[in-house]
C-alpha positions as CSV (number, residue, x, y, z in Angstrom):
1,X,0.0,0.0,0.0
2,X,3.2,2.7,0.4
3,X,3.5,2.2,-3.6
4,X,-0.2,2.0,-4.4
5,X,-1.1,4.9,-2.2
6,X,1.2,7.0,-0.6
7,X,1.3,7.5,3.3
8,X,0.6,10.7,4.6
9,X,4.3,11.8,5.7
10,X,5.2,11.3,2.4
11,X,2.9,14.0,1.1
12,X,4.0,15.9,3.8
13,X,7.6,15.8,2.2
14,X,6.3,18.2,-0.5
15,X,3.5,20.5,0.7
16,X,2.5,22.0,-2.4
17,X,2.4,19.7,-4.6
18,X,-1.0,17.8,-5.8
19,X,-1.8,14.1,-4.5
20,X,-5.0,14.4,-4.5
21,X,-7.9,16.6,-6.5
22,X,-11.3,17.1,-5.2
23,X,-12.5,14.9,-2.2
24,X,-16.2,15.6,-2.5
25,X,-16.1,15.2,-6.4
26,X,-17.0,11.6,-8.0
27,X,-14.2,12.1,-10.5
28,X,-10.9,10.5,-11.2
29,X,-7.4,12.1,-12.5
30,X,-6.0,9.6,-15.5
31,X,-2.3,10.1,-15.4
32,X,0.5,8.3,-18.4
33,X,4.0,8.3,-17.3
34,X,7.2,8.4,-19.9
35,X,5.9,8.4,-23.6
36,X,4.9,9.3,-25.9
37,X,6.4,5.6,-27.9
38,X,4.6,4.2,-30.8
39,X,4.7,0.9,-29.0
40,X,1.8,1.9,-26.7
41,X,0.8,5.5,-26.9
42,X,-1.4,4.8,-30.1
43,X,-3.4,1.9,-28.4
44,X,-3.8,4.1,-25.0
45,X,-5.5,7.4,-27.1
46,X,-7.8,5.0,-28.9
47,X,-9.2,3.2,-25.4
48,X,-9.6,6.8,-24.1
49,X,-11.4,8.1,-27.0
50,X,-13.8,5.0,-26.5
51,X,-14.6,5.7,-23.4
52,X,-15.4,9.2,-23.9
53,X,-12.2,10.3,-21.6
54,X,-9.3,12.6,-21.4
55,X,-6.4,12.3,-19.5
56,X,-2.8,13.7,-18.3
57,X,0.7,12.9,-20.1
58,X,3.8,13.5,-18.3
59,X,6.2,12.9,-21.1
60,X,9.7,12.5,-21.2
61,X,11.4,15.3,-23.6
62,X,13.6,13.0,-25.6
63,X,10.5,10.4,-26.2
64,X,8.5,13.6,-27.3
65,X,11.8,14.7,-29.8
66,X,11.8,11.3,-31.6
67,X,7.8,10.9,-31.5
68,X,6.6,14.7,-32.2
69,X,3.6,13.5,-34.0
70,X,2.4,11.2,-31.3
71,X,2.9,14.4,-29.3
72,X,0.3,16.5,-31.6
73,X,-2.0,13.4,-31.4
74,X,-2.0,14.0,-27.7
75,X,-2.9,17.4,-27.7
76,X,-4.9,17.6,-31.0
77,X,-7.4,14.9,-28.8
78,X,-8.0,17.2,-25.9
79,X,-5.5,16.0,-23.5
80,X,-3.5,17.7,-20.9
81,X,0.8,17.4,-21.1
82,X,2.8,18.0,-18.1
83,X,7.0,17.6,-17.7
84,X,8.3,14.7,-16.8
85,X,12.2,16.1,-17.8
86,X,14.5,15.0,-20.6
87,X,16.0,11.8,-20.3
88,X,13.8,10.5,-17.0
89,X,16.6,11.0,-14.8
90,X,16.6,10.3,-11.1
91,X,16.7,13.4,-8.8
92,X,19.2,11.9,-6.5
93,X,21.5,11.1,-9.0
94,X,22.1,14.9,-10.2
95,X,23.1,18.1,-9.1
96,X,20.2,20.9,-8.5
97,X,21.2,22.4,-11.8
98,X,21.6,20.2,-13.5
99,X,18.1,18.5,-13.2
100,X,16.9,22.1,-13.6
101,X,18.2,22.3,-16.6
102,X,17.1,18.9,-17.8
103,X,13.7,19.8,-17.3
104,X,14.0,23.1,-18.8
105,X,15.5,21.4,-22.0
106,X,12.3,19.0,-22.0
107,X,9.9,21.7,-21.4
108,X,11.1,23.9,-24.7
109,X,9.5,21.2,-26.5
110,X,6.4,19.9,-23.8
111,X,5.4,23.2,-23.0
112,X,3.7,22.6,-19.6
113,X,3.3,24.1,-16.4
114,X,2.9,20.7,-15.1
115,X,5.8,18.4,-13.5
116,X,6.1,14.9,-12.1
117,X,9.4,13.7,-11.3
118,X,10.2,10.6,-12.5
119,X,10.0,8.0,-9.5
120,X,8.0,9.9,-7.6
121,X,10.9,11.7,-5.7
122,X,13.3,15.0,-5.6
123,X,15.7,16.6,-3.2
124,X,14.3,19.1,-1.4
125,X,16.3,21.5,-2.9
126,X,15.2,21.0,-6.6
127,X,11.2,20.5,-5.9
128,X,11.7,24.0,-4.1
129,X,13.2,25.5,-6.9
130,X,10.8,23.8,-9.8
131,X,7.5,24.4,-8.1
132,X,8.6,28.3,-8.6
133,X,7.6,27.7,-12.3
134,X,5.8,24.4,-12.3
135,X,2.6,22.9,-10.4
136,X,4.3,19.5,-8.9
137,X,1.6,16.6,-9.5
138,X,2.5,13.4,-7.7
139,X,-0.6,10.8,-7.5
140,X,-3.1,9.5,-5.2
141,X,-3.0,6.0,-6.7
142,X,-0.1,4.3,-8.5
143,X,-1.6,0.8,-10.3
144,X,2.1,-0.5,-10.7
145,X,1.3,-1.6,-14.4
146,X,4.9,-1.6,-14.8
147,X,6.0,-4.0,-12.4
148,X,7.3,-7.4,-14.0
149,X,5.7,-9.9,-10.6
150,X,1.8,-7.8,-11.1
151,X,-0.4,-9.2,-13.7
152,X,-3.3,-7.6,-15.8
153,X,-5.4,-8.5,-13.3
154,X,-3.4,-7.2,-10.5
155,X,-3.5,-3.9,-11.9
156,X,-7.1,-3.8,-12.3
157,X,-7.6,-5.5,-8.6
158,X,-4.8,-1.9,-7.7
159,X,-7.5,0.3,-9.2
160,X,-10.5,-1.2,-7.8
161,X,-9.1,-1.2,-3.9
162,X,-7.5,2.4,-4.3
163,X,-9.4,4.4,-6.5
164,X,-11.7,7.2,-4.9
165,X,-12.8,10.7,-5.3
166,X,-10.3,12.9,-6.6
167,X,-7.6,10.2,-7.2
168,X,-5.0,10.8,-9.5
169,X,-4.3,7.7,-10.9
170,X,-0.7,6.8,-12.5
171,X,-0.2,4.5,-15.2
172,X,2.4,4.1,-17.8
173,X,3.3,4.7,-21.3
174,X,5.8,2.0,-21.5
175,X,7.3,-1.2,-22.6
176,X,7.2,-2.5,-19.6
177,X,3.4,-1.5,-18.9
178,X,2.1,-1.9,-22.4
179,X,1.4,-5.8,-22.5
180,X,-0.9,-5.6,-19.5
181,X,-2.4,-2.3,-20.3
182,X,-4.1,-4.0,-23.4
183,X,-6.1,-5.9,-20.7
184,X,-6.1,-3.8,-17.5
185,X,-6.7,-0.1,-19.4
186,X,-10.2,-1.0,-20.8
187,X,-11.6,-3.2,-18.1
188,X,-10.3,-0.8,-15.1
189,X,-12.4,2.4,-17.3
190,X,-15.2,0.9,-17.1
191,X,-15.2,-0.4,-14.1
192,X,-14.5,3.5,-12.9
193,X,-17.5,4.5,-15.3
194,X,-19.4,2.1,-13.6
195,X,-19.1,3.2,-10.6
196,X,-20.0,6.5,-11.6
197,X,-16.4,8.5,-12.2
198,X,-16.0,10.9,-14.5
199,X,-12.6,11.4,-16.1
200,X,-10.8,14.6,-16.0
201,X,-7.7,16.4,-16.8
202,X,-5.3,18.3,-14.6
203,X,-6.1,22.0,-15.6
């Protein structure tokens, strides 16, 4: 449950960032980590045009360089972008600066005023000096589609016990998320449409 949905001191760690929209609202946050790749971002914006909903991409600048027209698709369809830097570098791994700049690099060509750092963590130091320019938008519910020991079925069982009212819900545009997103993406929307969600973007 620390994965799926963080404890509380951890969304102490950074104050204003967003882990949670709405409480009183029966909606629900769709969140894609890392594309845009042709390998899965095609098949994800055709299930969320079936279902009628719209949802937030925190790409990775290199992915969004290589795959500009997937890029266009994404926005072109109504959906929202956010930062998720360059090269998905680790935070702890990398001077202040230097992840600064990374981000700034990916953001000439995402455009957003939106950021999620890639594993869910930053120094102190460099989520104080991004959320100067940037909104920081962690999640509320992480289905771990990209985990190699969780199944389809695992992710969808993730969705089901976590999800609630103003949940921002991560999911991945990846490789290693793809092959069980062809099962879990469909059957966890409608099982949130079902229960009366509506889908929304992070303005």
């Amino acid at each position: 449950m620390f994965i799926e949905q963080p404890a509380k001191w951890l969304r102490w760690l950074y104050p204003n960032a967003l882990w949670r929209m709405d409480q009183s609202e029966r909606a629900v946050y769709l969140t894609f980590d890392d594309g845009p790749i042709p390998e899965s971002t095609p098949f994800i914006l055709d299930t969320l045009r079936k279902f009628g909903a719209k949802a937030t991409f925190f790409m990775v600048g290199e992915n969004v360089l290589r795959n500009h027209d997937l890029y266009n698709r994404i926005v072109e369809e109504g959906h929202q972008v956010g930062n998720h830097t360059f090269n998905h570098i680790g935070a702890f791994k990398h001077w202040t600066i230097t992840y600064a700049i990374n981000t700034a690099q990916a953001n000439e060509l995402i455009k957003s005023h939106l950021f999620r750092p890639p594993h869910g963590w930053m120094r102190h130091s460099e989520y104080w000096w991004l959320q100067r320019k940037y909104k920081i938008v962690m999640w509320d519910l992480v289905t771990r589609d990209y985990s190699k020991w969780l199944t389809a079925q695992d992710v969808i069982n993730n969705v089901k016990r976590y999800a609630r009212n103003g949940s921002i819900i991560t999911f991945h545009d990846s490789l290693k998320s793809i092959d069980k997103l062809k099962i879990a993406l469909p059957l966890s929307l409608q099982w949130l449409k079902d229960q009366g969600y509506e889908f929304k973007i992070i303005e």
